[in-house]
N, C-alpha and C positions, 0 to 999 in steps of 0.2 A: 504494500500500500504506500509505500514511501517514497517511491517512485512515480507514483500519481501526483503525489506532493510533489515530486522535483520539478515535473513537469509543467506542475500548473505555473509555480512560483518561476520557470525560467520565462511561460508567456507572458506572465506579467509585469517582465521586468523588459521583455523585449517590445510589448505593445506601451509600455509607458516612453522608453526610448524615442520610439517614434514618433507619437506626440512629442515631443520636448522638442525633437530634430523638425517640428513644423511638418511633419512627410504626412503620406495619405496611405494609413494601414494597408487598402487594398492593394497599393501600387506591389507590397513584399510577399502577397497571398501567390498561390499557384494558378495559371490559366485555369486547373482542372476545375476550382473550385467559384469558377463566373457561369454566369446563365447561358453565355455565348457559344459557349461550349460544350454545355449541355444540351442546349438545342443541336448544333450540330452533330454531335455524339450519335445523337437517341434520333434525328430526324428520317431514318430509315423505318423505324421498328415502332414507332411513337406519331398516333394522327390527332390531332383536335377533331372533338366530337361536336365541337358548335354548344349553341344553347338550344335544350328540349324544345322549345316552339319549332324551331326550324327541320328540324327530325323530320322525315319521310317514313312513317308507319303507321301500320296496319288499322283499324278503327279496334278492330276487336284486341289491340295490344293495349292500345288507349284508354280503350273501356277498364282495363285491369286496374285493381287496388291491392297493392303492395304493404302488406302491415307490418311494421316492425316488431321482432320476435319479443315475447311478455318476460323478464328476467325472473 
C-alpha cells in the first residue's frame, strides 16, 4: 500500500510544479489520454446512435415498455 502513497505524493508534487512553472497540465498528459484520439482509435468499431426521435423503427418496437428490474 505504500507505494500507492508514493505514487500519489510524487503526482502531487509534479502537478503542483506545473502550476508554479505557469505551464498547462494537459500540454505533459499523453496523446492516449485526449478525446482526439479516442475518437480516432474506436472510429472503426464505435457509431453514434443519434437521439431516439430520429431512430427508424418498427411501431410494434415503439409500442414496447421496458421496466426496470424491482431490487
Amino acid at each position: 500500500m505504500a507505494c500507492c502513497y508514493h505514487n500519489v505524493f510524487n503526482w502531487l508534487h509534479i502537478l503542483a510544479a506545473i502550476r508554479f512553472c505557469k505551464k498547462k497540465i494537459f500540454d505533459f498528459s499523453s496523446d492516449f489520454y485526449k478525446t482526439s484520439i479516442w475518437l480516432e482509435c474506436y472510429s472503426d468499431v464505435i457509431f453514434p446512435v443519434g437521439h431516439p426521435s430520429k431512430w427508424n423503427t418498427h411501431e410494434e418496437v415503439r409500442s414496447e415498455v421496458v421496466l426496470s428490474p424491482e431490487w
